[in-house]
Each structure stands twice: as structure tokens, then as C-alpha cells.
N, C-alpha and C positions, 0 to 999 in steps of 0.2 A: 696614197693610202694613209691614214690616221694611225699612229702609233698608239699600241695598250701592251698594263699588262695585266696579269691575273693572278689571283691570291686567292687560295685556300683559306676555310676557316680554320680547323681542329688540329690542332699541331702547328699553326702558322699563325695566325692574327690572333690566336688564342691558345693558351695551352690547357687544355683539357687534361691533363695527366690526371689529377684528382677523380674528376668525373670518371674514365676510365678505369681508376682505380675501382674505386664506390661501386661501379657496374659488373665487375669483375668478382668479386665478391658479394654482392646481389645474387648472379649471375650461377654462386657455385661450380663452377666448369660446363655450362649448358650454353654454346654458344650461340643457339637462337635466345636463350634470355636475356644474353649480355648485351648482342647485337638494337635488341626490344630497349633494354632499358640506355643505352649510350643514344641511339637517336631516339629519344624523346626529350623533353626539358624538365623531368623529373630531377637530374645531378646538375644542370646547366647553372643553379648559383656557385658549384663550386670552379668553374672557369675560371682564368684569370686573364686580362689582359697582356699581350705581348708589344707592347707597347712601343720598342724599338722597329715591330715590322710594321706597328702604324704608323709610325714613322716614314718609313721609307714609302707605305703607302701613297704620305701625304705628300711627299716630296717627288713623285712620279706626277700625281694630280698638277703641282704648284708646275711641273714644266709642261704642263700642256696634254699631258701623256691623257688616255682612255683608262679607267679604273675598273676592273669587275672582279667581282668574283664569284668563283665557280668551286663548287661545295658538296659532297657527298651525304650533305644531311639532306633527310626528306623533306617536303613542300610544309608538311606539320609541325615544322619548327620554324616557320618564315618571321613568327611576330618575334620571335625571342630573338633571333639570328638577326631581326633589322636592332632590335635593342641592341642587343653588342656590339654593333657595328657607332651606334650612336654613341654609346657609351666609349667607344673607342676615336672617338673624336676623326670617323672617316665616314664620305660618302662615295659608294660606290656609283658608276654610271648605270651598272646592273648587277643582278644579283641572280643567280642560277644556280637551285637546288632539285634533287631528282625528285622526280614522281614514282617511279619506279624503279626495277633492273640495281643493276650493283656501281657503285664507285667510277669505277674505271673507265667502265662504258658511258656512262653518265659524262663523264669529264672528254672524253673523246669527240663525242656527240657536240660536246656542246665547246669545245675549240674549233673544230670542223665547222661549226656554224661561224665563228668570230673570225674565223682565220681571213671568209669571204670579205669581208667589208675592213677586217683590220690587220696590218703586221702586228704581230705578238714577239715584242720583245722580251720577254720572259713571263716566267709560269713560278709561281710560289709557292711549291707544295712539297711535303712531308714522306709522300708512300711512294717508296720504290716501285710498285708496279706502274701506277700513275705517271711517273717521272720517266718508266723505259717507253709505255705505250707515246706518250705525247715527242718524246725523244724520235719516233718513229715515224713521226708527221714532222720533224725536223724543226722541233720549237727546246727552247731552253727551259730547262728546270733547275730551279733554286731550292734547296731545300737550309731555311735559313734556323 
């Protein structure tokens, strides 16, 4: 079986804390507004590169490793989410964002699917729940 791993975008190949912020205060305390305006690419210039996780990225690719990543933002942010990924000097082998449902499930769904064809030698992501649910499927989470 083909070794990979997988990488989070928002909090991990990118730090979005600004954007978050900006939407948070958008947002007023309304947490379907904040939700509205963080996945969309209304704030997404203010990202910034994590550039030491592309790193490591690239340094998983350079051994041979399977690169994806698997992403809690909606399918309506794919052109900008492939932009940052360029701009981040990585290519992934895929890239998987929901269409639907929430995060969690989303990310569940879609190592379940990876798991069949690859060992996942680790998981790159930021949200404790994320991190207990895929923990439960007996996969490693990094939260770097």
C-alpha cells in the first residue's frame, strides 16, 4: 500500500487568524454570519502562508510520500484554495473540500475513503474534534 499524508488548509498550510478575526467582527456574535463570511473568499487576502508546513509538505512529496489535502471549506472556494496552494509552492495529488454537512464528518468521510487504497501516515490538522474523531479510526494527528 502507497504511503500518504494529509494536510488541513485553515490553521495549518495557512493561517487564517486574521480572516477569522475580520469575520468575527463582521459577524457581530451571529454565528451563522461568521460561519457565511469565513467560508467564503471575501477575507481570504488576508491569509497568510505557513510556509514552514509547506515545507514539510514538500518534503513528504520529495520522499515519495502521496500528498492531499482534505479541507472543511466548501467546494466554492476551490479556485482560490487551488491559488494558495500555488502560491504556496505545493502540489497536492488531491484535494477534497465538502459540499455539504459539517467539518468533521466531512474529514471522516473522506480518510475512510483514503484509508482503502493508502496507509496514512499522518493527518495535519488544527481542530480537536477532527483530531479525536480520525484518532478513532487509528490515524495520527498533528497539529503543527
Amino acid at each position: 500500500m502507497e504511503k500518504a499524508v494529509v494536510f488541513d488548509m485553515d490553521g495549518v498550510l495557512v493561517d487564517s487568524s486574521a480572516r477569522f478575526a475580520a469575520c468575527l467582527e463582521k459577524a457581530g456574535g451571529r454565528n451563522r454570519e461568521f460561519w457565511r463570511c469565513f467560508l467564503s473568499d471575501k477575507y481570504i487576502h488576508l491569509d497568510r502562508p505557513r510556509r514552514e508546513v509547506a515545507q514539510i509538505f514538500r518534503e513528504y512529496k520529495q520522499r515519495g510520500y502521496r500528498v492531499f489535502v482534505v479541507s472543511g471549506r466548501p467546494l466554492s472556494m476551490k479556485a482560490v484554495t487551488l491559488g494558495q496552494l500555488v502560491e504556496l509552492g505545493v502540489e497536492p495529488d488531491g484535494v477534497f473540500l465538502k459540499s455539504k454537512g459539517y467539518e468533521v464528518e466531512h474529514k471522516v468521510e473522506v480518510m475512510r475513503r483514503l484509508m482503502r487504497d493508502y496507509f496514512i501516515e499522518a493527518v495535519f490538522d488544527d481542530n480537536p474534534k477532527v483530531a479525536e474523531e480520525l484518532g478513532k479510526l487509528g490515524l495520527k494527528v498533528i497539529s503543527p
